[in-house]
PyMOL commands that place a pseudoatom at each C-alpha (Angstrom):
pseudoatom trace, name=CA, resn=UNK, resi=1, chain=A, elem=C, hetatm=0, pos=[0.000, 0.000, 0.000]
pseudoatom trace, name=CA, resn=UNK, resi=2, chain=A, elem=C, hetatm=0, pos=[2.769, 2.331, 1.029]
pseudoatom trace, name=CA, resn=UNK, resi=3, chain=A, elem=C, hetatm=0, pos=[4.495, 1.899, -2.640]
pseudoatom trace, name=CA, resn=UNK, resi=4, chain=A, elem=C, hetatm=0, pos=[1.535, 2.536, -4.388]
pseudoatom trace, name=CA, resn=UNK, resi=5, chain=A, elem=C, hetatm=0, pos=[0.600, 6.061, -2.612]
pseudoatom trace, name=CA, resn=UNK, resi=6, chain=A, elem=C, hetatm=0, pos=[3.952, 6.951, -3.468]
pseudoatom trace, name=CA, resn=UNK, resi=7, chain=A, elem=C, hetatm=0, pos=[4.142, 6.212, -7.012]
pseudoatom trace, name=CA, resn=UNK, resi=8, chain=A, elem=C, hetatm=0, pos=[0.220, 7.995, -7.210]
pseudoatom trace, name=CA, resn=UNK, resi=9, chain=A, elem=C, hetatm=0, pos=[1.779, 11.113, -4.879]
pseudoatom trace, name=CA, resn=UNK, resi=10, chain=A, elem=C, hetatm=0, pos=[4.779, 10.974, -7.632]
pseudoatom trace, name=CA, resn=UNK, resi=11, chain=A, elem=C, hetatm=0, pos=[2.460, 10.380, -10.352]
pseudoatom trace, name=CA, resn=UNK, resi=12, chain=A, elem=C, hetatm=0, pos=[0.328, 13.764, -9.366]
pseudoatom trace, name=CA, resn=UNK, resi=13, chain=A, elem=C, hetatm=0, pos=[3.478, 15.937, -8.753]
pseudoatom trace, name=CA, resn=UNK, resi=14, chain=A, elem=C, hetatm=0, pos=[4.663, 15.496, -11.953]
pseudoatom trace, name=CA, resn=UNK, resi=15, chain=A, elem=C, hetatm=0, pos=[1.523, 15.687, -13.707]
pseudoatom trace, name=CA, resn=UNK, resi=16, chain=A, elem=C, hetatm=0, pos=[0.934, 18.687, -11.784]
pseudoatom trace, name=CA, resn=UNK, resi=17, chain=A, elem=C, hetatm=0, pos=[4.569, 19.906, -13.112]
pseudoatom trace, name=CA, resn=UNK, resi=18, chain=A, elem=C, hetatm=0, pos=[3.488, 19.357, -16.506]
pseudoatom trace, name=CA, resn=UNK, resi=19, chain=A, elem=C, hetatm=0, pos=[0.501, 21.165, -16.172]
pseudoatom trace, name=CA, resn=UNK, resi=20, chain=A, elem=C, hetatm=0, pos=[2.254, 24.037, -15.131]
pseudoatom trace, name=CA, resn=UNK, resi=21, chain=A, elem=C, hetatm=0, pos=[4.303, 24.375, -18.609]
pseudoatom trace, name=CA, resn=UNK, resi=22, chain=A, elem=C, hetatm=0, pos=[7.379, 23.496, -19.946]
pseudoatom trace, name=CA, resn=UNK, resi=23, chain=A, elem=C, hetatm=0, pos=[9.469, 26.246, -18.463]
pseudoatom trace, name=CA, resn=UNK, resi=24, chain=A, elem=C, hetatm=0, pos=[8.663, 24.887, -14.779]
pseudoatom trace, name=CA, resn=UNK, resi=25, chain=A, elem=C, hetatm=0, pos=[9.776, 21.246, -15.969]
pseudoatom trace, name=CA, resn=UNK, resi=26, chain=A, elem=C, hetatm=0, pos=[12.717, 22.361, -18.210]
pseudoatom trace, name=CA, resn=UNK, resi=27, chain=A, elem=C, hetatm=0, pos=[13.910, 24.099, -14.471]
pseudoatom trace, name=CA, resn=UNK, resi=28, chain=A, elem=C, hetatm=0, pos=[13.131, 21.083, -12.693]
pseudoatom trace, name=CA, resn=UNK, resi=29, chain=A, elem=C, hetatm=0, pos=[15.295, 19.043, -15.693]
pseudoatom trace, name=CA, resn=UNK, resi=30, chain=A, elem=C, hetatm=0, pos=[18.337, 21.636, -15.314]
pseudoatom trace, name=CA, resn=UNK, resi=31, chain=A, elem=C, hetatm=0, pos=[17.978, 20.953, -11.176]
pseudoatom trace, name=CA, resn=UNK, resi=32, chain=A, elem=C, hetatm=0, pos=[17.785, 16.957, -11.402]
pseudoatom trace, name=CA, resn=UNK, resi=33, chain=A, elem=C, hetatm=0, pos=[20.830, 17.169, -13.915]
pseudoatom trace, name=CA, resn=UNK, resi=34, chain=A, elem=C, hetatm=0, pos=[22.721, 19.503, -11.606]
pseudoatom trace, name=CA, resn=UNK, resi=35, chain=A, elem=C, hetatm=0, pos=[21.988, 17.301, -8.593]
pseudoatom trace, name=CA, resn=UNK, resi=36, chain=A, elem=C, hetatm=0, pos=[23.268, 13.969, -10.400]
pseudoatom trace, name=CA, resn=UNK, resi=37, chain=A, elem=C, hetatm=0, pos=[26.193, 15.421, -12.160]
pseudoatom trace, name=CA, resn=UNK, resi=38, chain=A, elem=C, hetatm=0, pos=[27.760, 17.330, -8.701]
pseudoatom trace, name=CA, resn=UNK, resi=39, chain=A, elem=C, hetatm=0, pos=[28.918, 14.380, -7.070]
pseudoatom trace, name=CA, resn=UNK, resi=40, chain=A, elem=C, hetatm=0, pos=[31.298, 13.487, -10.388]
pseudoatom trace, name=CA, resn=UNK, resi=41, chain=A, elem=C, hetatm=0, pos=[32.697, 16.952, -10.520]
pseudoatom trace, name=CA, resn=UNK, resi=42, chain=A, elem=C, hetatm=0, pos=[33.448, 17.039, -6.746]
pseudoatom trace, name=CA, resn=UNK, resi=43, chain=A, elem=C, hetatm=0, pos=[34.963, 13.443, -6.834]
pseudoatom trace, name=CA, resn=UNK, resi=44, chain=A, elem=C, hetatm=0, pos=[36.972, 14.201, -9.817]
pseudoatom trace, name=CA, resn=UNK, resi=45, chain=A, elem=C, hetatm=0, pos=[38.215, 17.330, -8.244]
pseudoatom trace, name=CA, resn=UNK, resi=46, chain=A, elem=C, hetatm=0, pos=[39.037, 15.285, -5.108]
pseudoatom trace, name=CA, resn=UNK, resi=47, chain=A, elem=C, hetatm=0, pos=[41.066, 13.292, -7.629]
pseudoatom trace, name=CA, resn=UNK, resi=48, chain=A, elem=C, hetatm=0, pos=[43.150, 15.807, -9.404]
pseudoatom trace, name=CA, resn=UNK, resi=49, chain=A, elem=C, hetatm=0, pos=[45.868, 15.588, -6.373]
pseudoatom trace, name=CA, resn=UNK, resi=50, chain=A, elem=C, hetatm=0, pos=[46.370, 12.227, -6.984]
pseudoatom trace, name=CA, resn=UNK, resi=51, chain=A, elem=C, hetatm=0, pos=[46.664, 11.820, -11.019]
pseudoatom trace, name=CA, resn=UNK, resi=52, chain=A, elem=C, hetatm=0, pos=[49.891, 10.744, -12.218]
pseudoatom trace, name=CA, resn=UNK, resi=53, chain=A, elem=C, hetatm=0, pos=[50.155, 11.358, -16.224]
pseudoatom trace, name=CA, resn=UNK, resi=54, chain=A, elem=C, hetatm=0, pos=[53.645, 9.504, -16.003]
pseudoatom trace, name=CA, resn=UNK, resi=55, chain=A, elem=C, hetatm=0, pos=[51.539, 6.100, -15.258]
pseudoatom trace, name=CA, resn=UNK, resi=56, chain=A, elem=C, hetatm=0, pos=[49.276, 6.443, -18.454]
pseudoatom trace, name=CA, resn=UNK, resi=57, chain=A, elem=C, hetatm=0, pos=[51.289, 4.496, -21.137]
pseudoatom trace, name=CA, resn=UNK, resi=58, chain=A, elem=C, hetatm=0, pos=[53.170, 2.416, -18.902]
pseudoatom trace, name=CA, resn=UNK, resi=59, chain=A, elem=C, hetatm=0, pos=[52.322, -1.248, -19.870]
pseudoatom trace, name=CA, resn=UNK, resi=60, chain=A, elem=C, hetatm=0, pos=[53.850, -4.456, -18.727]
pseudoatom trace, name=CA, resn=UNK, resi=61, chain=A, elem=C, hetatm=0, pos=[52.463, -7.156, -21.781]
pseudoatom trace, name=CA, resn=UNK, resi=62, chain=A, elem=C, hetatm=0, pos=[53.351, -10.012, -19.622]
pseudoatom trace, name=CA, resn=UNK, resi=63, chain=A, elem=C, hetatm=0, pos=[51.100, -9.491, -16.702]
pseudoatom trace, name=CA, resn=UNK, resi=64, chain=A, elem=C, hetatm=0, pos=[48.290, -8.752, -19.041]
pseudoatom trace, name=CA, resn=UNK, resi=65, chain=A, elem=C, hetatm=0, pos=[45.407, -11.561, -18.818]
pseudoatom trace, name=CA, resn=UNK, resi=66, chain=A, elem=C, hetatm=0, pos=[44.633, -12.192, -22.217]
pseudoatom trace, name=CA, resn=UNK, resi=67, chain=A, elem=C, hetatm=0, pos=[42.087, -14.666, -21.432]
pseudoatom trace, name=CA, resn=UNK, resi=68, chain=A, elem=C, hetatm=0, pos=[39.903, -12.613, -18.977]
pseudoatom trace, name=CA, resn=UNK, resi=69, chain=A, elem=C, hetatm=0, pos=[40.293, -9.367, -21.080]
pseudoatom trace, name=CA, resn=UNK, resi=70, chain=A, elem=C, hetatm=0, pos=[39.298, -10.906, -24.399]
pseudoatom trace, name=CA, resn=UNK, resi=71, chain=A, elem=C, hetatm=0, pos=[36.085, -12.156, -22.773]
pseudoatom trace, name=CA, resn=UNK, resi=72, chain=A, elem=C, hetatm=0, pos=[34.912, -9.035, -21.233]
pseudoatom trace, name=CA, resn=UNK, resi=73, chain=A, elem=C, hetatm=0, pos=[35.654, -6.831, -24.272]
pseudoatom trace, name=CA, resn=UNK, resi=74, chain=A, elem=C, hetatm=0, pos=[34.044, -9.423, -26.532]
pseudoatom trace, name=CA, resn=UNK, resi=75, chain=A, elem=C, hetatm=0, pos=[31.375, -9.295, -24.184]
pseudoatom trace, name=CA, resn=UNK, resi=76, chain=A, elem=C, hetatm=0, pos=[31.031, -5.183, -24.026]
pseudoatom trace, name=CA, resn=UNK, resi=77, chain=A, elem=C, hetatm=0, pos=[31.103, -4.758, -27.580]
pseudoatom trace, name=CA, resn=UNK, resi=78, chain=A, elem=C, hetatm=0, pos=[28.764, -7.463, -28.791]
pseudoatom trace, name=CA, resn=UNK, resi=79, chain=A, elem=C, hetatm=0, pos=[26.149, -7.176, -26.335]
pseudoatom trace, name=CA, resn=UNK, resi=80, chain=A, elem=C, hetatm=0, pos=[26.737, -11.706, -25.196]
pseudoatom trace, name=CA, resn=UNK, resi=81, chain=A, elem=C, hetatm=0, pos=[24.769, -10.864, -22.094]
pseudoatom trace, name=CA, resn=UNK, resi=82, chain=A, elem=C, hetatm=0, pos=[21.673, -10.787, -23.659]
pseudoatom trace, name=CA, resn=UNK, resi=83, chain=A, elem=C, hetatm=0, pos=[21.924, -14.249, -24.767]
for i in range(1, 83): cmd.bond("trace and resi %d" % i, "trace and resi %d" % (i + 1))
show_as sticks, trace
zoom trace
C-alpha cells in the first residue's frame, strides 16, 4: 500500500509539473541534472591531487590476462549478455 501512494503522490506531482508548462519542468530538468552530475565533478576534483600522467602508457604485456580481457571486451562490444 505504502508503494503505491507513493508512485500515485509521484504520479500527481509530476503531472501537476506538466501542467504548469514546460518552463517549470525544463527548471526542474536543469535541477535533477545539476543534482546527479555534482557528485562526479566534486569526486573528480578530489582526484586531481592524486593523477599521475607519467603512469598512463606504462604497460607491462606479460602481466596482461589475455584470457579474462578478451572475454569481457568481446562481451562489451557485442552485447553476449543478452543471450
Amino acid at each position: 500500500m505504502p508503494l503505491r501512494l507513493l508512485l500515485f503522490a509521484l504520479s500527481l506531482s509530476l503531472s501537476y509539473l506538466n501542467y504548469r508548462g514546460l518552463h517549470i519542468v525544463g527548471n526542474g530538468a536543469i535541477a535533477s541534472t545539476v543534482y546527479i552530475i555534482v557528485p562526479f565533478l566534486v569526486l573528480g576534483a578530489l582526484a586531481i591531487p592524486h593523477v599521475q600522467p607519467s603512469n598512463w602508457l606504462v604497460q607491462d604485456w606479460g602481466a596482461v590476462q589475455w584470457g579474462p580481457f578478451i572475454n569481457v571486451m568481446f562481451w562489451c562490444a557485442a552485447r553476449i549478455e543478452m543471450f
